[in-house]
N, C-alpha and C positions, 0 to 999 in steps of 0.2 A: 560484521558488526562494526558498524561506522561509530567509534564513541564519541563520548563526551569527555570533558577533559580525565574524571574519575578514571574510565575505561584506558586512556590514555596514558597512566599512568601505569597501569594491571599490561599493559602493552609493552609499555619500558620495563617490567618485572621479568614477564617473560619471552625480550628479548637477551634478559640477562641469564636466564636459565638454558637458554637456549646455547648462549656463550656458553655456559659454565659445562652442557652438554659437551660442547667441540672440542673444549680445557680437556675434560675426562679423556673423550676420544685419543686425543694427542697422546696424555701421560698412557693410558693401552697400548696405544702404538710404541711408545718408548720400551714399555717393560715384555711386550711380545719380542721386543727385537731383542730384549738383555737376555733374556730367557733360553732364545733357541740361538741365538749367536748371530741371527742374519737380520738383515729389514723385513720388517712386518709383510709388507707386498710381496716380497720374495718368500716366503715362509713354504716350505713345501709340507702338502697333505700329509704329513704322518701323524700316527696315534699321540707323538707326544706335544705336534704343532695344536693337534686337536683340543687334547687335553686344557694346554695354556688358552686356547682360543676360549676352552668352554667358563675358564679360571676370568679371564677377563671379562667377558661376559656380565659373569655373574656382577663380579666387583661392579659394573658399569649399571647394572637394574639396581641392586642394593644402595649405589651412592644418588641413583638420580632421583627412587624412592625417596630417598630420605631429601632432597631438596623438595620435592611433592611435597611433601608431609610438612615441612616447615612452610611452606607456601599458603596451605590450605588452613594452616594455626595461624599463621599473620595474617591473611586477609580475612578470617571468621572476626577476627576483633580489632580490625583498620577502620571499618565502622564508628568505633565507636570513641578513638582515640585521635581519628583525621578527621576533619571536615572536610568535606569534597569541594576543592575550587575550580572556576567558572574560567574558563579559556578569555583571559584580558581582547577587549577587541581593539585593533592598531587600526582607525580608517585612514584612506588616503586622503589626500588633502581633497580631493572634489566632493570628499562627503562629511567636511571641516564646515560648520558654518551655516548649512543650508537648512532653511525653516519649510516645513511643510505644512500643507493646504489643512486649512479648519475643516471639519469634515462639513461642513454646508457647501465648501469650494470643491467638492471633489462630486464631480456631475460624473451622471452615467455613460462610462464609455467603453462598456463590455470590460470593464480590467485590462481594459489595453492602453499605456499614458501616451503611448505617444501617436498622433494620428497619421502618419505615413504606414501607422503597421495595423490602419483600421483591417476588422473581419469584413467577409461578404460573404452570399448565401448565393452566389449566380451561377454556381453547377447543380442546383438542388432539381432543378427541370431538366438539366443533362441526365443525371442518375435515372430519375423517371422514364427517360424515353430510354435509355442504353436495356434495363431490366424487361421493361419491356418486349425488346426484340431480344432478347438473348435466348442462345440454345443452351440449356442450364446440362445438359447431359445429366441427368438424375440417374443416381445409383443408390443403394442401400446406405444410410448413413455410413454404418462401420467399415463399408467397402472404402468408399468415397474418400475421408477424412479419417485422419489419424486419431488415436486418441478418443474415438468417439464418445461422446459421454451424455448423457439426458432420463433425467429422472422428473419424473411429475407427483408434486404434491395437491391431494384435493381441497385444502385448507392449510391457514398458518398456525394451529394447531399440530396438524400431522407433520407440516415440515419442522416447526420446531423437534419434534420426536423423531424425525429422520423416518416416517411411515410413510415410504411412496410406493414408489414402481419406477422399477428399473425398464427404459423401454431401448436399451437397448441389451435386452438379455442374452445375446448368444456372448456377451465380454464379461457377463459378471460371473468372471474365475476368480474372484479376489484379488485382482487388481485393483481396484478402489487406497487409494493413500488413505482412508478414513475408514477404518474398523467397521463403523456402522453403517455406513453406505454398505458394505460386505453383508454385513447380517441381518441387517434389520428394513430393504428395500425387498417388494415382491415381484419376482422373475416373471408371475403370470403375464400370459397377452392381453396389453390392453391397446385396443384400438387400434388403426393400420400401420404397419410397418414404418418409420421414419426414415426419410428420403434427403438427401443430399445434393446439389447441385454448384456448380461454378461456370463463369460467366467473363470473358477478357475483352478488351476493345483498346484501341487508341484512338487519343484523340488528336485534335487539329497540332497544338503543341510542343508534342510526342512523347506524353505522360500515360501510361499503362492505368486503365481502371483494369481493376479486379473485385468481382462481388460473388459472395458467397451466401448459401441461407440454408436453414434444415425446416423440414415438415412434412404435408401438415401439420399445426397442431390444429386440435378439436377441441375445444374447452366453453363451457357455461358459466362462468362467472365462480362468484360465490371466495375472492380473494385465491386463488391458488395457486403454484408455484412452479416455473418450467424452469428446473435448473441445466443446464449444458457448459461443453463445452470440448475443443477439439484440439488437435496439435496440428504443427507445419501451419498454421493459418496462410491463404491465399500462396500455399506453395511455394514459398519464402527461401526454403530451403535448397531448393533447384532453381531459383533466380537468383541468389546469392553464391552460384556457381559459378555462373555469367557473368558475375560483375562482384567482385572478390570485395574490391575498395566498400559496397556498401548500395544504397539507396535511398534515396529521399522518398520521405511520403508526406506530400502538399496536402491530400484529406483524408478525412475518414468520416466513415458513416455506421451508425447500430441503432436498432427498432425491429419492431412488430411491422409486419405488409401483409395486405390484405392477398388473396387470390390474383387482382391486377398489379400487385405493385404498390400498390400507392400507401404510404404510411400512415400507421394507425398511433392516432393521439393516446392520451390520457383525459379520459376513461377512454376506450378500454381497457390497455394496454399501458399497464406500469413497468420503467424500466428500474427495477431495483438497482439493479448495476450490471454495468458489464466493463470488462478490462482485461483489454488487448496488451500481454506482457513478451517480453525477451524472454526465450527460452526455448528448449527441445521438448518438457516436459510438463503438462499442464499440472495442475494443483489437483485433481482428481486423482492419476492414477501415475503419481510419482514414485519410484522407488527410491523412500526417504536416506535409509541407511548408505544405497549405493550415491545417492545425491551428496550427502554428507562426508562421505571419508572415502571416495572413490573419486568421482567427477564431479566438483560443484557446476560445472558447464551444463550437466544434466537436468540441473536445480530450475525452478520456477517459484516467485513467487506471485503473487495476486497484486500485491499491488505495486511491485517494478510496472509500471502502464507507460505503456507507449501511446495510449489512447482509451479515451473511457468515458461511459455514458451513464446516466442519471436520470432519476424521476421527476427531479428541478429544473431540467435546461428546455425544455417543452418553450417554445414564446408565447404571447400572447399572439391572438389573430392576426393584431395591427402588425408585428413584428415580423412573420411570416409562418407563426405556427410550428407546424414539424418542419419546416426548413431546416429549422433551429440544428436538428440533429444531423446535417450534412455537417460537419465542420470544416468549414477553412483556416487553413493556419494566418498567424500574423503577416501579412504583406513579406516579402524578403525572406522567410525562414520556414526552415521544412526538416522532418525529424526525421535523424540519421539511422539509420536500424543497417546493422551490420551482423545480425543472428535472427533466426526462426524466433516466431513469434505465437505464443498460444492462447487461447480464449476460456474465457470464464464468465459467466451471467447466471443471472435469476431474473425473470418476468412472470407477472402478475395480468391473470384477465380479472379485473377489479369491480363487473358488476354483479348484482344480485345472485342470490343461490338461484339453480336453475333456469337460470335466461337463456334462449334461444342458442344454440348451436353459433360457432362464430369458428371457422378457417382461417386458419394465417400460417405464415411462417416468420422466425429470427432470421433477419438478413441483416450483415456486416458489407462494408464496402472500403477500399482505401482507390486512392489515385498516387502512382510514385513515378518516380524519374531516375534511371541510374548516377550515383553520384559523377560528377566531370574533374576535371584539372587544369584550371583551378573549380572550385565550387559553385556552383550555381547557384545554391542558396546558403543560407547561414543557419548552424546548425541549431537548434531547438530543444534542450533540457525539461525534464516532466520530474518534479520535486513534488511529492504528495504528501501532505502535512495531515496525518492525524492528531483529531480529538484523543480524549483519556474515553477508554471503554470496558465494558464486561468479556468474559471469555469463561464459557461455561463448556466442554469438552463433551456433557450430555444435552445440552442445546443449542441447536444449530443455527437460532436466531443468533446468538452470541458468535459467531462467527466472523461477524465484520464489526465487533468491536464497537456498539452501540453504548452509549450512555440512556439513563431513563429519563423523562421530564413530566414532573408531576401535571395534571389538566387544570385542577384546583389553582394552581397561583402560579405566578412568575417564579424563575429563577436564573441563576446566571452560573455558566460554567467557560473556565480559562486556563488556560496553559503557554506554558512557554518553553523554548526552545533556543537551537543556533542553527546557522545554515551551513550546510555540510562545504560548500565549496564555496567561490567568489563567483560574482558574478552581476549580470543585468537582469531586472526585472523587464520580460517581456510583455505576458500577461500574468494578471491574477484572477482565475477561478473559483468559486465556489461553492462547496454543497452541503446543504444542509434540508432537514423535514421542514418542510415549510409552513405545514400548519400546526407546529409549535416553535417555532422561532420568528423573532423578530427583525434583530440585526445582528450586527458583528463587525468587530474591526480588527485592524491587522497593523501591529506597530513594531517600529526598529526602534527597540528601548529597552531599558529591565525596569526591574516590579519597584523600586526606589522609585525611581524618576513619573510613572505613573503614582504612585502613592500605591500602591499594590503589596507591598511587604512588610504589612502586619499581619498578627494571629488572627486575625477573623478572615482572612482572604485563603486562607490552606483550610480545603475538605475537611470534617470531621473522624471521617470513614477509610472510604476507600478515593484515591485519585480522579477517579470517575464517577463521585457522586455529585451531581449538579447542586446547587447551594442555593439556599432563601436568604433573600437580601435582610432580612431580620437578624440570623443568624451572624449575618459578615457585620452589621451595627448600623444597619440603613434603614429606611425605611419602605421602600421602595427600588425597581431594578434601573426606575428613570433618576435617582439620587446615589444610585452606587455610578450609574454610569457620567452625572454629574460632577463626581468625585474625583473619574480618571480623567476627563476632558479637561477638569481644573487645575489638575498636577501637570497635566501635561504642555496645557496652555505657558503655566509657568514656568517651564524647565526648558521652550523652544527656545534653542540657540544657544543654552548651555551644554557644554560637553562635560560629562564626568571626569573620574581621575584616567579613564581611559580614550579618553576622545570622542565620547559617542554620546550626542545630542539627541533627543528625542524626535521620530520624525511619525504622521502618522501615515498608514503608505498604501492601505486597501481601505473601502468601507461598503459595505454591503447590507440590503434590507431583504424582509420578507416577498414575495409577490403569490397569489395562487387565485384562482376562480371559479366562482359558484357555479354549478351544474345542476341540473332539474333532474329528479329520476323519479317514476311512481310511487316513491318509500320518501323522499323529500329530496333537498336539497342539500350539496353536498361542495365540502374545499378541495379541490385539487391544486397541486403546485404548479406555479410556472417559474421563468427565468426572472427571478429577481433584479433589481437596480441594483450594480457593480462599478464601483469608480474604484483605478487605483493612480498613484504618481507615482513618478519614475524613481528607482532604486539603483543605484551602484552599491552593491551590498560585498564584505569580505568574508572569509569563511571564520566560523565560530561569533560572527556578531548577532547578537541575540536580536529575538524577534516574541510579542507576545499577540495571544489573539486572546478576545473575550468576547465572548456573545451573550444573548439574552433571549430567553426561551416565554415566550407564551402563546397560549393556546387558542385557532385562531377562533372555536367554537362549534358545538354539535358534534355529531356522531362521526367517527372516521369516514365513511362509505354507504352503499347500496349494499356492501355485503357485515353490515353493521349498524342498521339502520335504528335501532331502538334503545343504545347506551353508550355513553360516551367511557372507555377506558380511562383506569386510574392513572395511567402513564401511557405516553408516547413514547418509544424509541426516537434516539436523536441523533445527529449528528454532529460535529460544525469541523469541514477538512478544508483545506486549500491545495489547489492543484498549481505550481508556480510553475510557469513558463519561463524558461531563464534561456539567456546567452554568456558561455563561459568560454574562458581564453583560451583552452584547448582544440577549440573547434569542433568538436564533439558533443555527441547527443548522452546524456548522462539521465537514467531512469532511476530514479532513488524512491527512497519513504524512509518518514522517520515515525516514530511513536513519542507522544510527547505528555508532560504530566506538570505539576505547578512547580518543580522540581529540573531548575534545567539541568544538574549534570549525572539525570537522570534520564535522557533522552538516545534511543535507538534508531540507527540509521540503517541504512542496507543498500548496495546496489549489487546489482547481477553480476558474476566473476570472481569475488573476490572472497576466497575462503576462510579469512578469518571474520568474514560478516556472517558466511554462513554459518559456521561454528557456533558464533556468539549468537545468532539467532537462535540454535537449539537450546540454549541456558535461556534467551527471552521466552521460548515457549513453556520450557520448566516456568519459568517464575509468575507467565500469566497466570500460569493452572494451579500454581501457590494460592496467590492472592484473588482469583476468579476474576481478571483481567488485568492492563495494567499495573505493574508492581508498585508498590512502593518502595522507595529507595533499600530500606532494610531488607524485603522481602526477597528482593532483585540479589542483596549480599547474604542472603542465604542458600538461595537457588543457587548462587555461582561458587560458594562453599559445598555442598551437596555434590555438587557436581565433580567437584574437587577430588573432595575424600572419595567417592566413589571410583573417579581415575585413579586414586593413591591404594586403594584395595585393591581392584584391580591388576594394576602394577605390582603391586608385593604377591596377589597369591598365585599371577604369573612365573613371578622370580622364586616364587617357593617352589612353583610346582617342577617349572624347570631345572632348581636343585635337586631336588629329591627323583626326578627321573635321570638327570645324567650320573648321578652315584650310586641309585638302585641299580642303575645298568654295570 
């Protein structure tokens, strides 16, 4: 758990507990030595070394309890007597002074500011032809690939209730990380066996593609769900044998392919998401417990991405369509991956109930190169910035931390944040439901300096309730957003008391297009217009995003042709591509809320993030997503006293057994 300065703070407590641990140890060690006459180390096995051992002991649980027990009473009411302060931001002097672009001045440039690091799409006909001719050696999925995982839902009904079919049932021993996946998915056979295949080649270069895929799937429409996902992706873990230091991956590719190959747009084929993370162990069929207080190296989370794809990043025709989804990285920079890497997706075949039969399969692809000495490319950071969202434990829509957006009217929902580390902005990404949103912007400021830090701009509710511009004292969402353009216009090139001038630094719009189907006409998303300017950003300097939701009109779909829902699920994340002075590829997410020192971070490795992850998932399921600050200082109370029970009726029990004996 990467904090925020609050969290920061609860870190300096208990590295003082920690000291105060070592304190205890010592004075044990002292009085073990007074007791039997020799040094503690030297103490030899007899009944009465025993005895003092079991006497210290004791004394060591009872005094560390009782530091517990005081711990869990001071922070249940730090809350309420501290205000939580915000990490000061110190910029260097190259980010003293500098006025950034009006957002009319920030043209479409894929989110990439600088143009020596433009994208291109001129391997998307290599892939094609390599898939092609490849001998995919097909085996039984679970043979094949680790980890194997794939469940199909017949509707978003049934997936929200976790009613599928397990298809690969000869694994479902209760291995599933999720209860209901275990109990509530049916074993019976449905339809042919699911097949596996992998595919290697070099190219001119002498960059390794590797592509994988599972199938067929058979599916008729009607919105339904093919959830997967595998471990060891592209065999990561037997080339990082080879080549110890690491490997660069220049691309990556994820979609739906037809029988030939060839990539299937939207419609068909929606990519809910997929996200290729670091890790031994996928998010399906992790062992949580041994993940946690055993090996965090074994941990995975979903959205650590090393790479990731969406139902927005689709181009338009003119643009090159599904090209889109080959991605090339920025000119110069390629992502360092130095551990096994696993997959996680959901796809949707999104036409009418009952249409026609349609073959396909999920194909993933990277291109890498072993790292060199010196480096041959410059390493590439993946920072994934969640929206405030829902988390419902018995529904699996709420899984990826969706907010709702009413159809009925506008509204606007923001958050804000720090950035976990220093750094350059390479590119900026972003995703969001495109036919309920509008725009979005992305600023290096706080809620002052916007005009953002009155009472009308903090939720009602819960964190993740989007908001009617009525509500916040506007009258409209083009007069709130009015509001922040006008504060901010006015504050370019003033620095606060901490040095940090408002800059605006992403801005982003809706794009999607109309489709014809026999039930009518329908929105699908495409790759929206993304402008960002360049950023030297330092760790802890705040950043806010706000966006604006409305709806773009008519019925979701073909497989919803005759009413338009009270609400969309929403999004609004940014995927930051950064360069940091380590030289390394850094896979983070934070979770973020109008509250910034109330923001959660994570990166793979480091087990006090895992730890503290397990107190953010208590606290989402507190408050059914997203905490709020109080709810988060109960959760972490809770959790407390429960370690301080624990602990004591340990140390009782273990009294009471060495003196009954």
């Amino acid at each position: 758990h990467r904090p925020s300065p609050l969290h920061q703070d609860r870190h300096i407590f208990f590295s003082w507990i920690r000291a105060r641990m070592k304190d205890l140890a010592a004075v044990d060690r002292t009085i073990e030595a007074s007791e039997s006459g020799i040094p503690a180390k030297k103490k030899p096995n007899t009944v009465l070394g025993q005895v003092s051992s079991y006497f210290s002991q004791f004394r060591k649980s009872v005094l560390v309890s009782i530091l517990v027990l005081l711990a869990a009473v001071a922070l249940t009411t730090w809350k309420r007597t501290v205000k939580p302060r915000v990490i000061p931001h110190h910029p260097s002097e190259k980010n003293l002074g500098q006025h950034s672009s009006v957002v009319g001045d920030l043209q479409d440039n894929w989110g990439v500011p600088n143009p020596e690091h433009k994208i291109s799409f001129a391997n998307a006909t290599f892939l094609r032809t390599l898939t092609r001719s490849c001998d995919w050696g097909y085996q039984k999925f679970s043979e094949k690939f680790e980890g194997a995982t794939l469940h199909w839902y017949k509707s978003t009904s049934d997936w929200e209730k976790y009613k599928g079919y397990d298809l690969v049932p000869e694994l479902h021993d209760g291995s599933h990380t999720h209860p209901m996946h275990n109990d509530l998915l049916d074993t019976t056979t449905y339809g042919s066996p699911i097949k596996a295949g992998n595919c290697e080649a070099t190219d001119d270069e002498g960059g390794t593609w590797v592509v994988q895929r599972i199938g067929p799937f058979k599916s008729y429409g009607s919105y339904d769900w093919w959830q997967f996902g595998w471990d060891n992706m592209f065999f990561l873990r037997e080339v990082l044998k080879e080549h110890p230091d690491g490997v660069f991956i220049t691309n990556h590719f994820s979609g739906g392919v037809d029988t030939e190959g060839n990539t299937l747009g939207f419609p068909p084929i929606h990519i809910h998401h997929v996200h290729a993370s670091p890790g031994n162990k996928g998010q399906y069929r992790m062992d949580l417990l041994h993940c946690l207080f055993v090996d965090d190296e074994s941990c995975d989370h979903p959205f650590w991405t090393v790479f990731e794809q969406h139902g927005d990043y689709q181009c338009s025709d003119e643009e090159g369509g599904t090209d889109c989804l080959l991605e090339n990285l920025p000119h110069g920079y390629a992502k360092l991956v130095t551990s096994p890497m696993v997959m996680n997706g959901e796809l949707n075949d999104v036409r009418a109930p009952n249409s026609p039969e349609l073959e396909w399969w999920y194909q993933t692809a990277i291109r890498y190169e072993p790292k060199q000495t010196p480096p041959q490319y410059k390493a590439l950071s993946l920072h994934y910035v969640w929206s405030p969202g829902r988390y419902d434990i018995n529904d699996q829509s709420t899984m990826v931390n969706t907010f709702m957006a009413p159809t009925d009217h506008d509204t606007v929902i923001w958050y804000t944040g720090q950035m976990p580390y220093s750094g350059n902005l390479i590119r900026g990404k972003m995703h969001t439901h495109n036919t309920i949103f509008k725009d979005a912007f992305l600023f290096s400021a706080t809620e002052t300096q916007l005009g953002m830090d009155g009472p009308g701009w903090i939720p009602k509710n819960k964190v993740y309730d989007v908001q009617d511009p009525q509500d916040m004292g506007f009258g409209s969402i083009d007069e709130v957003k009015a509001h922040i353009m006008r504060n901010y216009l006015q504050n370019i090139g003033k620095p606060d008391k901490n040095g940090l001038a408002p800059r605006l630094i992403c801005a982003g719009n809706t794009s999607h297009v109309d489709v014809e189907f026999p039930s009518g006409t329908f929105s699908f998303d495409r790759r929206g217009p993304m402008g960002c300017d360049e950023w030297s950003f330092d760790e802890g300097e705040p950043f806010i995003v706000v966006g604006f939701n409305t709806h773009a009109g008519g019925p979701p779909g073909p497989h919803l042709p005759d009413r338009i829902p009270e609400y969309y699920p929403g999004h609004l994340h940014w995927f930051l591509s950064t360069e940091t002075a380590d030289a390394k590829s850094h896979y983070t997410y934070g979770f973020y809320s109008q509250d910034r020192s109330m923001a959660y971070t994570s990166e793979l490795g480091k087990r006090e993030m895992v730890l503290g992850g397990a107190v953010n998932f208590f606290a989402f399921v507190l408050d059914g997503g997203q905490p709020r600050g109080y709810m988060w200082n109960l959760a972490f109370s809770i959790v407390l006293l429960t370690a301080e029970i624990a602990a004591l009726a340990a140390g009782a029990f273990f009294f009471f057994t060495v003196f009954a004996a």
